[in-house]
N, C-alpha and C positions, 0 to 999 in steps of 0.2 A: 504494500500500500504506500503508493507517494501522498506527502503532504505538502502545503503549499509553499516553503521552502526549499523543498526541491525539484517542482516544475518550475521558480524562478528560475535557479540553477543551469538547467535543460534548457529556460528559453534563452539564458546568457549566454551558451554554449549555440545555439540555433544561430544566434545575433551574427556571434561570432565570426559561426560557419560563411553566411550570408556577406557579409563584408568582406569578409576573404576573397571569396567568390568573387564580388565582383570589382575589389581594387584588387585582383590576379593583372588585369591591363593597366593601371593606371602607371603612367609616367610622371617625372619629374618634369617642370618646364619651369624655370628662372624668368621674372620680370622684371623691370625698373620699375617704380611708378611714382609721383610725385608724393611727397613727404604729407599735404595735405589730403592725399587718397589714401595713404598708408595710416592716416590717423583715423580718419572715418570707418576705414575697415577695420580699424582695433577695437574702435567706440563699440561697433553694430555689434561684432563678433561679443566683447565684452557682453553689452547688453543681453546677447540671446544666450548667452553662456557656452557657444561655440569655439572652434579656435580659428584665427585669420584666416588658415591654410584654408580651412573647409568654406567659409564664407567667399574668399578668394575663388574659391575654385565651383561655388555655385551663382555667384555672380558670372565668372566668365561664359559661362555653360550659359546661361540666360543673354547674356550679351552676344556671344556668338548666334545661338538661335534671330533674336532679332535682327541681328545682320543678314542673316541667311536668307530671312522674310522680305528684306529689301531689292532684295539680287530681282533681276528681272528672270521673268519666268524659264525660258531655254537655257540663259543660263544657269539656273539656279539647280537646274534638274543636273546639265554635265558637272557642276562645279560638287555635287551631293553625292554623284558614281564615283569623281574621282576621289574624295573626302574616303569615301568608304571600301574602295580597293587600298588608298590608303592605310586607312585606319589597320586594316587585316597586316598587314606586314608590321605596321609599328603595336600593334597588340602580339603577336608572335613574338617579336624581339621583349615585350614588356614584360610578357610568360615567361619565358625562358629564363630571364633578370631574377623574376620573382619565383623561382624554382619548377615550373610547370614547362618542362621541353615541347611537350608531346599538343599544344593549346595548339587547336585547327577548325576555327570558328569563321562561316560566313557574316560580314559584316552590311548592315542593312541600316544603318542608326539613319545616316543624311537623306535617305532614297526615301525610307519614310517618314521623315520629316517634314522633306518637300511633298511630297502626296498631302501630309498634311495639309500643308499648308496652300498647297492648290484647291484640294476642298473646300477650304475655306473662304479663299478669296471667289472659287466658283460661287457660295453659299452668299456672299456679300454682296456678288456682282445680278445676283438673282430677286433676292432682298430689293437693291436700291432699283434695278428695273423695275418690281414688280410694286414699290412706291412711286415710280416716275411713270407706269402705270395708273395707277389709282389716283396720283395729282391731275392726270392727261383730263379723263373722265370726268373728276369732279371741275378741273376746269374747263371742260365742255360743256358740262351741266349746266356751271351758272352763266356763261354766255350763250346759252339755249335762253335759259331762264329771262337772262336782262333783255332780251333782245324778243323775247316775246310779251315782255312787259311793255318795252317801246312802239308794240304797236299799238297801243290805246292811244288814241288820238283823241281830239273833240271832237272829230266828226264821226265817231266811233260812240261817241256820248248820247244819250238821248234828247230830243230836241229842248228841251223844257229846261236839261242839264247847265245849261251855257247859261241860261238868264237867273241862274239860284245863283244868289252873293252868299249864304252860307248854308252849310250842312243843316239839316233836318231830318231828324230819322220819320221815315214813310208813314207811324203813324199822327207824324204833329203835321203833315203837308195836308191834308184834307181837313182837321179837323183841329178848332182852334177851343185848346182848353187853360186859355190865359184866363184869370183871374179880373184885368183891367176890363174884357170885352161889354160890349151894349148891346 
């Protein structure tokens, strides 16, 4: 019988496994960056109780993404193949570093990125049609509307209409129920 001390344990050991796994590719890569960015990323990292390296290195991962999102479309697709026949070589060498010889993984990260990310600009570019649609219409509508308004004319009016200087609802036009009358 385990107690709850010791599936903590197992899942520390699970944690573990899992991280291993998958900083097996992870490489070293050196920056410069300005003294005011290195302070910010100590603040952030402090704050979340993380360390530089990891904030560092999920900021980059987000900032590359974004860049990637900017590339124009064809290119973005070859520059995502090359990325990730890349990637495959410099993950072998990071395996091997990291004691794993034998690591012979295909690499797919940038190819479905950009999928992603064509999906999505498809889904936006469908969206804002499918609003510049429905603006079309509704401003067809009210220039149906105004322009069937303007055809009320006076002569369009009843004849009696032109010589009334003010409104009178229909039952006060026939019958006078003033108080002054004789």
């Amino acid at each position: 019988m385990t107690n709850r001390a010791q599936e903590l344990i197992k899942n520390f050991y699970e944690e573990e496994a899992l991280r291993k796994e998958s900083e097996i590719t992870f490489s070293d890569f050196n920056v410069r960056l300005n003294s005011s960015d290195i302070a910010m990323l100590d603040i952030i990292a402090k704050r979340f109780g993380k360390t530089s390296d990891r904030v560092a290195a999920d900021a980059l991962s987000a900032a590359l993404y974004s860049m990637v999102e900017a590339l124009e479309t064809s290119e973005r697709k070859q520059l995502a193949k090359e990325a990730d026949e890349l990637n495959e070589s410099l993950a072998k060498k990071a395996a091997k570093s990291n004691g794993m010889a034998d690591y012979d993984e295909k690499s797919v990260t940038w190819t479905m990125n950009d999928r992603a990310i064509t999906r999505e600009e498809n889904r936006r570019k469908k969206e804002q049609e499918s609003n510049q649609a429905t603006q079309s219409t509704s401003a067809h509508t009210e220039t149906a509307i105004e322009a069937s308004e303007s055809l009320v004319t006076v002569e369009s009016l009843p004849d009696n209409a032109e010589s009334q200087s003010t409104y009178a609802p229909a039952s006060d036009q026939h019958t006078n129920n003033s108080v002054f009358s004789s």
